[in-house]
C-alpha positions as CSV (number, residue, x, y, z in Angstrom):
1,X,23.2,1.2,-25.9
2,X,23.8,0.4,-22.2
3,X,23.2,-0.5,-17.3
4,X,21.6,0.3,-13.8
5,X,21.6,2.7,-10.9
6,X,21.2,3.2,-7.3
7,X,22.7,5.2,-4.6
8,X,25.0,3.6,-2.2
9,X,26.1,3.9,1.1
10,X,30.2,4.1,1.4
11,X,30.0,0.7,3.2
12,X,27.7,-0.4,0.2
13,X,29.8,0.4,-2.0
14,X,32.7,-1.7,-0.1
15,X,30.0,-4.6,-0.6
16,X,29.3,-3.8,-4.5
17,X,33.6,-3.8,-4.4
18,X,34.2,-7.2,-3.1
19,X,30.9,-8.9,-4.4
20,X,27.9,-6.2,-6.1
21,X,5.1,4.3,-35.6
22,X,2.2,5.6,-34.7
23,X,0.7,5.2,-31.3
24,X,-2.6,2.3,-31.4
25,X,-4.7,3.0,-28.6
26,X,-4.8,0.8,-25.7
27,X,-6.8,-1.7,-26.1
28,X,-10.0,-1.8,-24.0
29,X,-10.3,-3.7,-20.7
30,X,-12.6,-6.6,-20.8
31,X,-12.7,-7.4,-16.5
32,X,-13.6,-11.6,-16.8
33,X,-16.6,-12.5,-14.3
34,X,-14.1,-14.7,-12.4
35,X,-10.7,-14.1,-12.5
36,X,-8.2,-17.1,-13.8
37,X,-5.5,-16.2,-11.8
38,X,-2.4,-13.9,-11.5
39,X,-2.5,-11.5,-14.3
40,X,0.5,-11.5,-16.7
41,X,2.2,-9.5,-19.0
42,X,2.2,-11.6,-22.8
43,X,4.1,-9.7,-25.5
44,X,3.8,-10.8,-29.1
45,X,5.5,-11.4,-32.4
46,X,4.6,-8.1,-34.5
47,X,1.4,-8.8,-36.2
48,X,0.6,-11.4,-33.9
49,X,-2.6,-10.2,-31.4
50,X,-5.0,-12.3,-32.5
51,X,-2.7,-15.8,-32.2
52,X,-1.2,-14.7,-28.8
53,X,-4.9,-13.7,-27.5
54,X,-6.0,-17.6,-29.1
55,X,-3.2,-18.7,-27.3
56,X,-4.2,-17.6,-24.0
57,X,-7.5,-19.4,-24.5
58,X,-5.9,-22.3,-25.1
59,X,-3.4,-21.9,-22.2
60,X,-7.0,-21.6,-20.3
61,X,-6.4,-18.1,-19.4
62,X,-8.7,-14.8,-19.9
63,X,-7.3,-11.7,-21.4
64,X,-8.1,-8.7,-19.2
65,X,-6.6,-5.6,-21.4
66,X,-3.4,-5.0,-23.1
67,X,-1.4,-2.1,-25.0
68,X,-1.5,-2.5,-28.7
69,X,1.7,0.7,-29.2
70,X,4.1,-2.0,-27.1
71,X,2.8,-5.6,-28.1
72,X,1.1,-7.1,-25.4
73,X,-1.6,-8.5,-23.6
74,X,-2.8,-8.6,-20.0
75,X,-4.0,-11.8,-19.5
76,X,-4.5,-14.0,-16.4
77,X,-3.9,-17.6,-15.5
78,X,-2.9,-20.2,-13.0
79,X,-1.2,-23.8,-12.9
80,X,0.5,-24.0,-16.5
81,X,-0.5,-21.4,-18.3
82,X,2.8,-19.6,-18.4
83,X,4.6,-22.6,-20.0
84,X,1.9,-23.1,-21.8
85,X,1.3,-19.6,-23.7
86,X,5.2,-19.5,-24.0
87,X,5.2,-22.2,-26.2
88,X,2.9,-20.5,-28.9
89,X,4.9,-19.3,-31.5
90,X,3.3,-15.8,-31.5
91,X,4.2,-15.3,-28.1
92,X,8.0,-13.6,-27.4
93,X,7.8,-13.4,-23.6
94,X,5.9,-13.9,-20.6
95,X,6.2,-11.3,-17.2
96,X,3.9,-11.2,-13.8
97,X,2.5,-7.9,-13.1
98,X,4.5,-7.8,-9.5
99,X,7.6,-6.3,-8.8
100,X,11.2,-6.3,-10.6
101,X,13.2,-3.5,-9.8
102,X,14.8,-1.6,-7.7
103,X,16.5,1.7,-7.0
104,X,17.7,2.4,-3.3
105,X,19.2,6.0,-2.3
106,X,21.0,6.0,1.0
107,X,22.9,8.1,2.9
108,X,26.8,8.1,3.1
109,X,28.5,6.5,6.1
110,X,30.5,8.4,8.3
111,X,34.1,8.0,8.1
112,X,34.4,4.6,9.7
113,X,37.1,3.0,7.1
114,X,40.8,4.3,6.2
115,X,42.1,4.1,2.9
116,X,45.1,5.9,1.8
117,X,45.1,4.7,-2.1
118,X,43.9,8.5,-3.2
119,X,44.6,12.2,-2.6
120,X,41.7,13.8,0.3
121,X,38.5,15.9,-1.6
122,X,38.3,18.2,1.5
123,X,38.7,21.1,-0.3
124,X,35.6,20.7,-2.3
125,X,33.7,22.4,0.8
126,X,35.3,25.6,0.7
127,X,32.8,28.6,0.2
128,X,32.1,30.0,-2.5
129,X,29.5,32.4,-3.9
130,X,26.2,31.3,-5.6
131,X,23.5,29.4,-4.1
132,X,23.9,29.6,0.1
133,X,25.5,25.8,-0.5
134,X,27.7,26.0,-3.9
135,X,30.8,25.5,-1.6
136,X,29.4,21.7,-1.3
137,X,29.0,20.9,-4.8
138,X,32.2,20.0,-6.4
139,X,30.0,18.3,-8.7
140,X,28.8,21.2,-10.1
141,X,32.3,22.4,-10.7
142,X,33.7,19.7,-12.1
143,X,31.5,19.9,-15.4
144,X,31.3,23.6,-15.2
145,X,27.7,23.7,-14.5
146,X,28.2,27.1,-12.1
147,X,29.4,29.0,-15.0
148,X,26.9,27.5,-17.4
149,X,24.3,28.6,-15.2
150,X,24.9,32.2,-15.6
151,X,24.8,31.7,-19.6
152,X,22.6,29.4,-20.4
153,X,19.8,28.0,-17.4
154,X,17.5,26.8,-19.5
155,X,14.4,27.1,-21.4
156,X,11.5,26.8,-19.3
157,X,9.9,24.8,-22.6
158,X,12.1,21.8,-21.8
159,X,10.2,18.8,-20.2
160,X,12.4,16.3,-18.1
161,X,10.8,13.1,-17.1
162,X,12.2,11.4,-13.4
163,X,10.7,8.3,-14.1
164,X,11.8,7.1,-9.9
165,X,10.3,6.5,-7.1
166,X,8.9,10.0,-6.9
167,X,9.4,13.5,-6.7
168,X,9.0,16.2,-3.5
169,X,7.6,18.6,-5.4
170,X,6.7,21.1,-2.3
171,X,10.5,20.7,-1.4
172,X,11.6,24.2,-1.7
173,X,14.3,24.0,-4.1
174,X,12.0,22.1,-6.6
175,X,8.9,23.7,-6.5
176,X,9.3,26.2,-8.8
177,X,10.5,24.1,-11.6
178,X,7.8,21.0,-10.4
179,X,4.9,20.5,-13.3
180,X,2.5,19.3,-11.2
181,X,-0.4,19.2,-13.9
182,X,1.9,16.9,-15.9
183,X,3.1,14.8,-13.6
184,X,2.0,11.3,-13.1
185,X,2.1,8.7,-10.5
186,X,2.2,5.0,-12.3
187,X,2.3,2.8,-9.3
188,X,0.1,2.0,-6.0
189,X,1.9,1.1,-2.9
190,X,1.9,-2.1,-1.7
191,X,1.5,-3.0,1.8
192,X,3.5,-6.4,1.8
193,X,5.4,-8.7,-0.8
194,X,3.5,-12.1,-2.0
195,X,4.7,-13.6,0.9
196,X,3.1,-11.3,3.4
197,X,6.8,-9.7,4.3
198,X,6.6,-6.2,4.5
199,X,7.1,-4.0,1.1
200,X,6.1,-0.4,0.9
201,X,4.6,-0.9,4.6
202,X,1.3,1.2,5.9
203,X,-0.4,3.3,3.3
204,X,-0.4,6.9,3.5
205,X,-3.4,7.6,1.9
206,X,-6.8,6.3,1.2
207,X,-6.3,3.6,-1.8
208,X,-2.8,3.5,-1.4
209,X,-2.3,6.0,-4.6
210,X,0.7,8.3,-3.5
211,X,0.0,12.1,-4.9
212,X,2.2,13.0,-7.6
213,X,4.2,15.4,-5.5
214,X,5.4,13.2,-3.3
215,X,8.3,10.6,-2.6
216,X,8.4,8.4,0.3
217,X,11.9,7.2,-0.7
218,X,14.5,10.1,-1.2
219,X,16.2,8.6,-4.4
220,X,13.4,10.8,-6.9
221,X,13.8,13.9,-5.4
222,X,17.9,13.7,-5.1
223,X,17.6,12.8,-9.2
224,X,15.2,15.9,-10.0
225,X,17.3,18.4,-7.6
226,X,20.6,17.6,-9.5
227,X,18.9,18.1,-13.0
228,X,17.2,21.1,-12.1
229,X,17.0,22.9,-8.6
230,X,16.3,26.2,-9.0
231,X,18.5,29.7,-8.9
232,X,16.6,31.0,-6.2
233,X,18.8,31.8,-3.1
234,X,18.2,28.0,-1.5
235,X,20.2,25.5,-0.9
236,X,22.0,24.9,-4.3
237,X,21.4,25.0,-7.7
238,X,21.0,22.0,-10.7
239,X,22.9,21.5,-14.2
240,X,19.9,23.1,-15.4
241,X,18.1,25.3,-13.1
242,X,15.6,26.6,-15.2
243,X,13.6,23.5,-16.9
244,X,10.3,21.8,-16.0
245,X,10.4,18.5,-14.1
246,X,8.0,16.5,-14.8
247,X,7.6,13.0,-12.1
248,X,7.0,10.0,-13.7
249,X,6.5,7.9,-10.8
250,X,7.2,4.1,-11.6
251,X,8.9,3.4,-8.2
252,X,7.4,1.8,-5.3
253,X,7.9,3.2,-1.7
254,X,10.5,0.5,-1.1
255,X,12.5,1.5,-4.6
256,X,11.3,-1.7,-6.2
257,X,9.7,-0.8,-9.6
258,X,7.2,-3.0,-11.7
259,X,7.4,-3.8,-15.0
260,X,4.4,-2.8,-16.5
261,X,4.2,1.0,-14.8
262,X,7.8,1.5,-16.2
263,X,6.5,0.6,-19.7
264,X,3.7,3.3,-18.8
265,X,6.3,5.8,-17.5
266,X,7.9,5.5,-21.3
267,X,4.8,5.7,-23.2
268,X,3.2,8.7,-21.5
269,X,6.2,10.9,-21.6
270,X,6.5,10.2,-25.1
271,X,2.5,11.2,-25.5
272,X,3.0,14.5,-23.8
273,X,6.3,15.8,-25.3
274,X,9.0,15.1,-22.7
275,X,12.0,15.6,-23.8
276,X,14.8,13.6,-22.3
277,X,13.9,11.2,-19.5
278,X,16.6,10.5,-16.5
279,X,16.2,6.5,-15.7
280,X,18.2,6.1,-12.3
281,X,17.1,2.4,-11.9
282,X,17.1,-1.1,-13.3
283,X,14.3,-3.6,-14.1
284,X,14.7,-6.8,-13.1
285,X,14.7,-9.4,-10.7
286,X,17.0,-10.3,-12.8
287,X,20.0,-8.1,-12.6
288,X,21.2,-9.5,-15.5
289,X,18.3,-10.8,-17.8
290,X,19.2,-14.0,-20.0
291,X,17.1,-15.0,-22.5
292,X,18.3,-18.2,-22.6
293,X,20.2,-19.3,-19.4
294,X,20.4,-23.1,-19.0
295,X,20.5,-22.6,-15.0
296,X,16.9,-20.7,-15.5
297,X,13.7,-22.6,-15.3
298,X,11.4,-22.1,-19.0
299,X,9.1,-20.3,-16.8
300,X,12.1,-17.5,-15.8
301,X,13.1,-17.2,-19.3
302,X,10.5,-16.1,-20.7
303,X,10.1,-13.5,-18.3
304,X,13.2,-12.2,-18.8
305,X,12.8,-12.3,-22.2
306,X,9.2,-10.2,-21.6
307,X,11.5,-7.6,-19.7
308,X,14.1,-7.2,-22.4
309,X,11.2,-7.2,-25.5
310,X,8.7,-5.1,-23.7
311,X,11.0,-2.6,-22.3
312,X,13.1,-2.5,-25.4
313,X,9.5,-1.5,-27.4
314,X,8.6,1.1,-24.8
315,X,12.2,2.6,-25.2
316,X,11.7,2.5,-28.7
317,X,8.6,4.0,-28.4
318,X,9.9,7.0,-26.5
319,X,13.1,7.4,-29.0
320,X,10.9,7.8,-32.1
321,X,8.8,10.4,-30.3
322,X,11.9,12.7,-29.7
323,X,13.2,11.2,-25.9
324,X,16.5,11.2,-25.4
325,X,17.1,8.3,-23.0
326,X,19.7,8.7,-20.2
327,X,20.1,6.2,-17.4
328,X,22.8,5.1,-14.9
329,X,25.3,2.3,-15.3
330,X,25.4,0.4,-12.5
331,X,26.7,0.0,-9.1
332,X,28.2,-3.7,-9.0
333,X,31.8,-3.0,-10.2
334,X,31.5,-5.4,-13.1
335,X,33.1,-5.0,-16.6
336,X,29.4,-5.7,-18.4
337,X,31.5,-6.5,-21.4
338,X,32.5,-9.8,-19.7
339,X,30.2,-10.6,-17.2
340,X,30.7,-13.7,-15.2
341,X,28.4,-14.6,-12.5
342,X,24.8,-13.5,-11.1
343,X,24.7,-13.8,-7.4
344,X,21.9,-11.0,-7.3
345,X,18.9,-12.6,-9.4
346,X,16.3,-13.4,-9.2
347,X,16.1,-10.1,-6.3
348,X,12.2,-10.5,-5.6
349,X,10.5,-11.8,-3.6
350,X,13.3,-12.0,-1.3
351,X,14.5,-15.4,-0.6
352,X,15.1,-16.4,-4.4
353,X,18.5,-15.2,-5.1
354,X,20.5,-17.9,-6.5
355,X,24.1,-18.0,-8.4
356,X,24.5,-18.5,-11.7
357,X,26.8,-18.2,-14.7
358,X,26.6,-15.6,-17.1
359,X,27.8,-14.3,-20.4
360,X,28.0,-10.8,-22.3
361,X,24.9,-12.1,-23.8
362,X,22.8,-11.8,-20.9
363,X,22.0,-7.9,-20.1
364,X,20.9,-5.0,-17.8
365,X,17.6,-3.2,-18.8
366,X,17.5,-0.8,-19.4
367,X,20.7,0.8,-19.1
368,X,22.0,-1.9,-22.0
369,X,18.8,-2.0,-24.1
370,X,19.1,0.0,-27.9
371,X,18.9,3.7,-27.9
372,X,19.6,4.2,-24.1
373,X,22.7,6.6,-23.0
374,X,24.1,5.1,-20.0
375,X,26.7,6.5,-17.6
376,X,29.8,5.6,-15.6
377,X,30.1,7.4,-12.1
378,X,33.6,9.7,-11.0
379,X,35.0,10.8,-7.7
380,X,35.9,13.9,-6.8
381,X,39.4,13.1,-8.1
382,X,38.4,12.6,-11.6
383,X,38.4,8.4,-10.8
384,X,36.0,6.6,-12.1
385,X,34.5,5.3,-9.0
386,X,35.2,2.1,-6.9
387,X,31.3,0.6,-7.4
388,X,30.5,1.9,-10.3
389,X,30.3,-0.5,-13.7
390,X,31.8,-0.5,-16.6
391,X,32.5,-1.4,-20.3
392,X,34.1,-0.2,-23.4
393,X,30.4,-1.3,-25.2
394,X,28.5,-0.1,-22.7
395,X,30.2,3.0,-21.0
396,X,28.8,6.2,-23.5
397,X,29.7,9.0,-21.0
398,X,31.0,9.6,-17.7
399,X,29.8,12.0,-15.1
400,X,30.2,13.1,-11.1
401,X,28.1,10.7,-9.3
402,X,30.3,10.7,-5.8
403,X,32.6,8.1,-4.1
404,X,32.6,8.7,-0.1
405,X,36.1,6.4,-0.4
406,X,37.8,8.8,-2.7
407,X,40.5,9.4,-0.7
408,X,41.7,9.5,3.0
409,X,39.2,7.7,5.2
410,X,35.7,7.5,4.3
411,X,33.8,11.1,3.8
412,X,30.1,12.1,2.9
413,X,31.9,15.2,1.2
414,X,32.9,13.2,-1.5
415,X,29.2,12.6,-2.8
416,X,26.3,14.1,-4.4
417,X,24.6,17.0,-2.2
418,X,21.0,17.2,-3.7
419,X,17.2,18.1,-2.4
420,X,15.8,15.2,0.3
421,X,12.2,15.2,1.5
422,X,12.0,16.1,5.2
423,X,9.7,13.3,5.9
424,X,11.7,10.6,4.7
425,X,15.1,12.0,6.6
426,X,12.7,12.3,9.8
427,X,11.9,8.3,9.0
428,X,15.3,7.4,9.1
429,X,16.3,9.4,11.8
430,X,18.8,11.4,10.1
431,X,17.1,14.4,11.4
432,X,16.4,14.7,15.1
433,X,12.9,16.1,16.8
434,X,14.0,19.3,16.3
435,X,14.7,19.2,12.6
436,X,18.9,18.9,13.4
437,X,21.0,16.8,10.9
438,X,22.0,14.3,13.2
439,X,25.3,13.0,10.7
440,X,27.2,14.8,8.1
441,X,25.2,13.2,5.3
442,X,22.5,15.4,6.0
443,X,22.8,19.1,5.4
444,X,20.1,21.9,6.8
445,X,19.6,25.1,5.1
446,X,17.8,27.8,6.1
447,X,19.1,30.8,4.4
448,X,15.9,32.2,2.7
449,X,13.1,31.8,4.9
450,X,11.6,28.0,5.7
451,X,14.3,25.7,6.5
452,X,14.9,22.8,3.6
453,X,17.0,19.7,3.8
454,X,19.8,17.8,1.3
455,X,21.7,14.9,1.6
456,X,25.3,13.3,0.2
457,X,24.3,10.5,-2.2
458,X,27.0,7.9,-4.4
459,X,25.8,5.8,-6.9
460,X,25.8,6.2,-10.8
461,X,21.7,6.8,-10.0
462,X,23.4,10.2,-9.2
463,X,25.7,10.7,-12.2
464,X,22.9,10.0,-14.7
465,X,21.3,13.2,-13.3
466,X,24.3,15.3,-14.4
467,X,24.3,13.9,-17.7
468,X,20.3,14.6,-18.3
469,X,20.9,18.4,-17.0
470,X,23.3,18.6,-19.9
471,X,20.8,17.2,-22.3
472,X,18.4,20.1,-21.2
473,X,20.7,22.6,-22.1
474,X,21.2,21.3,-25.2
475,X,17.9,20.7,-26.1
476,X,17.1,24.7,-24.6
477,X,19.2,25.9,-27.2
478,X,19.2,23.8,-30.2
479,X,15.3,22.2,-30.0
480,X,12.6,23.8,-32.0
481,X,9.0,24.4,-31.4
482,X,7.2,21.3,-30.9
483,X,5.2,18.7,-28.8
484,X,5.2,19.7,-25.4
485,X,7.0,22.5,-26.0
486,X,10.5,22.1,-27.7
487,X,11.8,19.3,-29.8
488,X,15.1,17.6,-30.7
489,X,16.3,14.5,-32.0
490,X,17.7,12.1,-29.6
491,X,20.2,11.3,-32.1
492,X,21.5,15.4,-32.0
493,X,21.3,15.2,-28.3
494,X,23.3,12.0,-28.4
495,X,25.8,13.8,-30.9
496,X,26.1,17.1,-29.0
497,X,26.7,15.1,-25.5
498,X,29.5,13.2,-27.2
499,X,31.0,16.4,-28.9
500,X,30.7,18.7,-26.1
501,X,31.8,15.7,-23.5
502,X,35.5,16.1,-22.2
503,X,37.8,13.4,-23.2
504,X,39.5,10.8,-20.4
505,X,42.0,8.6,-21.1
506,X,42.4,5.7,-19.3
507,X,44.5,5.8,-15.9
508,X,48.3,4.5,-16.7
509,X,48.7,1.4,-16.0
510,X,45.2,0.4,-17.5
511,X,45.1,-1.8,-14.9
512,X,43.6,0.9,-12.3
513,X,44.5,-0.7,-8.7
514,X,42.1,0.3,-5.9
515,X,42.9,0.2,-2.6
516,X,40.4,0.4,0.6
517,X,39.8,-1.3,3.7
518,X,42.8,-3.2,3.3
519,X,41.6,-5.3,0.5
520,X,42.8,-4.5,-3.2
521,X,40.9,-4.7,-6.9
522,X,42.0,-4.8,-10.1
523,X,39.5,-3.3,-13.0
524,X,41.1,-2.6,-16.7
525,X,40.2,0.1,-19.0
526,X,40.1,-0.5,-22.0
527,X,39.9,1.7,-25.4
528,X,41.3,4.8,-26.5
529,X,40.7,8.7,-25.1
530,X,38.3,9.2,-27.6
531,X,36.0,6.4,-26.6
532,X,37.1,3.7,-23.8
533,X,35.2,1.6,-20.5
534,X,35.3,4.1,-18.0
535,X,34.7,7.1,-19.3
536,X,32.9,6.5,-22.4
537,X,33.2,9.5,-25.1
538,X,34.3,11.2,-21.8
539,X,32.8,13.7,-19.1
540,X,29.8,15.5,-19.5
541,X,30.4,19.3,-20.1
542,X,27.5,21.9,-19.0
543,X,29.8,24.8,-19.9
544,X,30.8,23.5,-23.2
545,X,26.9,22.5,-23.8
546,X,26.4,25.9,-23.3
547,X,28.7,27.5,-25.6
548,X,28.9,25.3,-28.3
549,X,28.3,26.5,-31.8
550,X,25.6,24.5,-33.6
């Protein structure tokens, strides 16, 4: 069904405002004496292996592996051979194996900017009782997650798959809910980019394979905390604190994500029974991917036609083995039912970026691909946020995902508090030598013994969470015995999230007017209450998910 994800800083946001079957085993490796060249990513017409592997031949390339469940082949070859095996008619698409994502969670500025468009969220902060910081998580409130929790926490059967940069699974407030045995790590850090700029930088450990418990980034952990950080007298508590989490890692160090471990990351939570997987990121360089864009070269069309095909298998792949597919919207302020331009692609290496024009044909992966629930972000106030996207096709639900300019001034408040690793605030010296918060996007709590650290987050990456935590619960009271542990159709999670979602009109006039840093934009909703481009079938609902009857 729908768009992308990434947590923003309140001055990024500003930016995004005025600019932003049956599974076939794999089949075998067959390592070549002498590599041809890069390796690549060839997808093929169904029924079509043995003419796309010919055609690699041909192309003089040597196929090195492939997976047989999605439809392609790793093959490698130089000079040509993209061109060259693009032409065959059994080939649909043509990727690299590098990097073509990306997924960045940053703090929240201070209050640096005035606006005076919206009421102030300050009261948001007040104490309350619960977990030592419920007071902070108007979030929580807003869908009626703090009374869901006390009815229906969830069943410790349900599997959620972060696929993101990671997951801090010794963080406190996640370890008890962190499946380590399950969990996977799909990616290996990378040093520096092609052109010897730095990526991921210094390796942390021997063969640059990150344990699975770990997250060098932030933006993992933050997704994982909202879904499911535990009742446990730390720090705060998830939509559902009771489930599994299960990392997926398909995120490099530097939030960039490769193709081929995010079709990984799909396949092997549908092999081992996950049950809804939270996608807080988008697959590109290409923020939008065209299969056909007369300003792309042939070579750049068929890889965005690989990333669309291949991804679009993987997801289907994961639907037909009971996933329910959640992922974020998007964090460029554009109505993705009539896109424009592309100033952002192609985003890797950097350097390539050029602008080009667009049309509604031309789409996000995977937050637009088939099957894929995708989310608008809100404010406190109930707005749909200044950066995040939006569509009457493409919107399905909405959810708290934070907006640090939702009112007076600019204030880390106004965002998503969730679980941050202690290393990586240390790295970005949000946290002084002594372990102090140094800002007031950084939040220490040390309540019930070792000392654990959150941070403010914006970005639809963080309203996607929210939404997934409701799928849990619903899948913990309405899933049966299965794979993994319980089982339920993504088409009944879909239907449950859209009955037991709170309708939202659209703001009168429909032509919603923001107004920050002096500048003014105009984005229109369109639809009805029941189903309209900012808040979708409207706002996800933990208490309802809770209480509905079947």
């Amino acid at each position: 069904m729908r768009r992308v994800a990434s947590g923003l800083t309140a001055l990024a946001a500003m930016a995004a405002f005025t600019a932003c079957s049956t599974a076939t085993p794999t089949t075998a490796p067959q390592k070549p004496a002498a590599p041809a060249g890069p390796e690549y990513l060839v997808f093929y017409a169904q029924g079509q292996q043995r003419q796309a592997r010919e055609a690699v031949e041909r192309a003089g390339g040597t196929t090195v592996g492939g997976d047989a469940r999605l439809g392609y082949l790793m093959a490698s070859g130089s000079g040509g051979f993209v061109e060259q095996v693009g032409a065959d008619r059994a080939v649909v698409g043509v990727s690299p194996d590098r990097s073509i994502g990306f997924a960045a969670g940053r703090a929240v500025a201070g209050p640096t900017a005035r606006s005076a468009a919206f009421p102030d969220a300050g009261l948001f902060t007040k104490s309350r009782s619960g977990e030592p910081l419920a007071g902070r998580q108007w979030d929580m409130r807003m869908i009626g997650a703090d009374r869901a929790n006390a009815k229906v926490s969830g069943n410790r059967q349900v599997l959620v798959g972060v696929i993101d940069t990671g997951v801090d699974g010794k963080h406190p407030d996640i370890a008890p809910n962190f499946n380590r045995e399950l969990s996977r790590n799909f990616v290996t850090d990378k040093p520096k980019d092609e052109d010897g700029d730095t990526l991921d930088g210094p390796c942390e450990v021997s063969g640059c394979k990150d344990p699975v418990d770990e997250d060098d980034d932030g933006h993992g952990t933050h997704v994982a905390s909202t879904i499911a950080s535990p009742v446990n007298g730390i720090g705060i508590a998830g939509v559902a604190p009771n489930v599994q989490i299960v990392n997926i890692r398909a995120g490099q160090d530097s939030g960039y994500f490769f193709l081929k471990p995010s079709l990984d990351a799909l396949t092997y939570a549908a092999d081992i029974g996950v049950d809804v997987v939270n996608m807080s990121y988008y697959v590109d360089p290409w923020l939008f991917n065209c299969a056909a864009n007369k300003a792309d070269s042939k070579k750049q069309q068929l890889e965005q036609q690989a990333i669309i095909t291949g991804m679009q298998r993987a997801l289907d792949y994961a639907r037909q083995h009971n996933v329910t597919l959640i992922s974020a919207l998007g964090n460029e302020s554009v109505d993705l039912g009539n896109p424009k331009v592309d100033k952002e692609s192609p985003g890797y290496p950097a350097g390539e970026k050029k602008v080009r024009q667009i049309d509604n044909s031309c789409i996000d992966v995977p937050a637009e691909s088939n099957g894929v629930i995708s989310v608008s972000a809100l404010g406190p106030s109930g707005r749909k946020a200044i950066y995040s996207d939006y569509g009457t096709e493409q919107t399905d639900l909405a959810a708290p995902g934070g907006d640090a300019l939702d009112g007076e001034g600019a204030k880390a408040t106004r965002s998503i508090l969730a679980a941050a690793p202690e290393r990586v605030l240390r790295a970005a010296g949000r946290i002084d030598a002594k372990g102090e918060p140094k800002g007031a996007d950084v939040v220490k709590d040390c309540t019930a013994g070792p000392c654990s650290y959150y941070q403010y987050l914006d970005g639809t990456s963080m309203a996607a969470p929210h939404a997934t935590g409701v799928a849990a619960i619903l899948i913990s009271r309405f899933g049966k015995p299965g794979k993994g542990g319980l089982e339920l159709s993504p088409a009944t999670v879909e239907d449950l999230l859209y009955k037991t979602a709170t309708p939202k009109a659209c703001p009168t006039p429909r032509q919603y007017v923001y107004k920050t840093y002096g500048q003014t934009v105009t984005q229109e909703c369109q639809g009805d209450t029941a189903d309209n481009g900012f808040y979708g079938h409207g706002v996800v609902n933990a208490w309802k998910a809770a209480t509905v009857e079947p």
